[in-house]
VOGU-3710 file (C-alpha; in Angstrom, 3 decimals, decimal comma):
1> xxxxxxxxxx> 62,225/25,419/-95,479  64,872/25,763/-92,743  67,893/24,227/-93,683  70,080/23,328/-90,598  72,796/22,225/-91,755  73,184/25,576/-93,779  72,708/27,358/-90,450  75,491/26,051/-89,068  77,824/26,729/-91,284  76,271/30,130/-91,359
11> xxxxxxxxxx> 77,256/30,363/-87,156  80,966/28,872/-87,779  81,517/31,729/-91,083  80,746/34,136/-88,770  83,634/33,603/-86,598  85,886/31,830/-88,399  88,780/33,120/-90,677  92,040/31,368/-92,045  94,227/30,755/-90,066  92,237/29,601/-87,110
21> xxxxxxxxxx> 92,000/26,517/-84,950  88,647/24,447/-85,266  88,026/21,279/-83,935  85,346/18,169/-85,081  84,718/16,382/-82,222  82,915/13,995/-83,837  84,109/13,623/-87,355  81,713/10,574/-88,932  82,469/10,693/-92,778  84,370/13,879/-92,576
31> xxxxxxxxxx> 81,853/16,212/-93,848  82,546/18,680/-91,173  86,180/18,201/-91,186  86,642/19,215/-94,646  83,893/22,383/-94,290  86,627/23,413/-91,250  89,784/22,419/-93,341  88,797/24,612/-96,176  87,570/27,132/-94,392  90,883/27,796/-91,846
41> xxxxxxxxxx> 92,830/27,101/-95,112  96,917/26,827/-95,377  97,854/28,510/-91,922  94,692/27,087/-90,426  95,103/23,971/-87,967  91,676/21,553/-87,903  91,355/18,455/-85,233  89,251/15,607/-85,613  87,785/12,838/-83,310  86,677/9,694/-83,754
51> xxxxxxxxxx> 86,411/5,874/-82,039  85,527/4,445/-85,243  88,522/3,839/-88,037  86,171/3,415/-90,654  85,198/7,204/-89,641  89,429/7,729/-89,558  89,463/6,259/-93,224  86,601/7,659/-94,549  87,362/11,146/-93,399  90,834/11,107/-94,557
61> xxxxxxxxxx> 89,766/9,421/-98,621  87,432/13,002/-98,544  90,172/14,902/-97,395  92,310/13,848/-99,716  89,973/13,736/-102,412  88,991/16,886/-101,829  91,814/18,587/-101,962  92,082/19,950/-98,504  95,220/21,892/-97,390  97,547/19,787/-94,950
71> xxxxxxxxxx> 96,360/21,415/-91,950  94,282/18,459/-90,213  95,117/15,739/-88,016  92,678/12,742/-87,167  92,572/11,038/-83,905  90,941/7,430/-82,948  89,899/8,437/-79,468  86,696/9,831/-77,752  85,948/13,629/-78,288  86,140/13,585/-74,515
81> xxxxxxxxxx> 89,720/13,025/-74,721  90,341/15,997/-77,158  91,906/18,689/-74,668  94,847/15,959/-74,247  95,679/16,376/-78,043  94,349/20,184/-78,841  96,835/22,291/-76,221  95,561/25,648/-77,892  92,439/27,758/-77,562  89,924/27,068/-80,495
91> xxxxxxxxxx> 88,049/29,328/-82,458  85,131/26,761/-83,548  84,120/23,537/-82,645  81,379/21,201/-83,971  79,529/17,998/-82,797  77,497/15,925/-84,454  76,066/13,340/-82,158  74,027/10,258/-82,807  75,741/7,588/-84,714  78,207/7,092/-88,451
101> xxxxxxxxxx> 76,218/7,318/-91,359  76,305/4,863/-93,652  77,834/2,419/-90,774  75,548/-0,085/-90,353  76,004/0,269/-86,747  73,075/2,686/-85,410  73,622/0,785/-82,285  77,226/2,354/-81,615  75,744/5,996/-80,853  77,953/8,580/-78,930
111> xxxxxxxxxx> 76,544/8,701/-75,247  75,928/10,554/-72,446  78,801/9,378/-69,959  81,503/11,161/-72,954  79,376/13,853/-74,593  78,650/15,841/-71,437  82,256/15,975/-70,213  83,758/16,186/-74,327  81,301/19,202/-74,771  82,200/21,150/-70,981
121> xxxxxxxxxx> 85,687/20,414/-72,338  84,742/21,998/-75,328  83,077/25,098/-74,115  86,413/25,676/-72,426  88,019/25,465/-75,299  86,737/28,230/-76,363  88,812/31,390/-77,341  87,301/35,024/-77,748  84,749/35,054/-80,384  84,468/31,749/-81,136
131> xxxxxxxxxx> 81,659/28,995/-81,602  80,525/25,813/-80,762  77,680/23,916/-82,704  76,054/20,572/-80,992  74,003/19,040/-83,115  71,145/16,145/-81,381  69,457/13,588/-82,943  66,441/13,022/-80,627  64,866/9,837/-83,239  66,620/7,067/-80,874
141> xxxxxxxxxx> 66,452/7,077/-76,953  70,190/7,679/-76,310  69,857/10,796/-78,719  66,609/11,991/-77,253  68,856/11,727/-73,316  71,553/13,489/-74,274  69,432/16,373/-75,639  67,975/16,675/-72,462  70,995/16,368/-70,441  72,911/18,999/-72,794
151> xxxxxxxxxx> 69,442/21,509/-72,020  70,158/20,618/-68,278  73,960/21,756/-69,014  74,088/24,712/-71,093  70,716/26,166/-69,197  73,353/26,243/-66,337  76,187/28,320/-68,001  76,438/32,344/-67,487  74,702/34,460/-69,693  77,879/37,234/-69,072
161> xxxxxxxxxx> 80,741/34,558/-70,872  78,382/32,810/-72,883  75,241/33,309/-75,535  73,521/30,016/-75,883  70,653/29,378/-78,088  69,074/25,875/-79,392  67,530/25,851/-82,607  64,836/23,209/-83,255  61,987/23,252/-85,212  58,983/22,727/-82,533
171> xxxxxxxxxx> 56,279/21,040/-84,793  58,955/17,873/-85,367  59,720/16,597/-81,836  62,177/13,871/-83,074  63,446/15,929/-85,926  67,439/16,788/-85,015  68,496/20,147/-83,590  71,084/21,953/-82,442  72,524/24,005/-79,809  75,088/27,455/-80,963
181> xxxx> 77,446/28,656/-77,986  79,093/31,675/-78,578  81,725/33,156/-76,648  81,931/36,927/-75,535
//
């Protein structure tokens, strides 16, 4: 059975290395954020986004917990806002999209009018050899929109800078996917 979350961390190992900047646009519980943190380690830098502060809290009890180097910093603003707080290029970037697990709130989902311009943002973010992984959650109708929209968007991006692929599993329409960008 075809694990996705094990393929993306398969993408992100194969460009990233200690020592590199990564970025979670979208942090939720932090799941991601520690994945990065470890894997950039000591000299490693990690951002983190998030509206939520129960995200901010919960993210930063795993970090802790977890005993993640000092190399992250959490932020309580959109991901579309990230290029004000992350002035260097990045070597991998992640996005979760849909809404916090575990919130209660499945009706405070991340939306179209700040994913599109967080994730151009983000593929300009982008260093040599680096990755971005956008995960969609089709199940609700804001998810199932901003999959299309992101199609639209990255079906629009050069081939020569950029290798774009979405992985989905075709017999489970409202089962999540995910796109990979990869920079030349």
């Amino acid at each position: 059975m075809i694990d996705l979350l094990d393929l993306h961390k398969r993408f992100l190992l194969a460009h990233l290395r200690p020592g590199d900047v990564a970025v979670d646009f979208t942090m939720g519980n932090g799941h991601d954020t520690e994945f990065l943190s470890k894997t950039v380690g000591e000299t490693g830098k990690v951002y983190a986004f998030d509206i939520q502060e129960l995200a901010l809290a919960s993210t930063r009890k795993r970090l802790i917990e977890s005993g993640c180097p000092d190399n992250w910093e959490l932020f309580r603003v959109s991901h579309h806002r990230a290029p004000e707080f992350v002035k260097e290029k990045i070597r991998a970037g992640i996005f979760n999209l849909g809404y916090l697990p575990g919130s209660g709130k499945k009706e405070l989902t991340t939306m179209r009018e700040t994913t599109l311009p967080a994730v151009d943002a983000a593929v300009g973010m982008l260093g040599e050899d680096a990755v971005l992984i956008v995960a969609v959650y089709p199940g609700h109708p804001e998810g199932m929109a901003e999959g299309e929209a992101l199609l639209g968007y990255f079906s629009g991006i050069s081939r020569f800078r950029y290798s774009i692929a979405q992985i989905k599993l075709v017999n489970s329409p409202t089962s999540p996917y995910f796109f990979v960008v990869e920079s030349k």
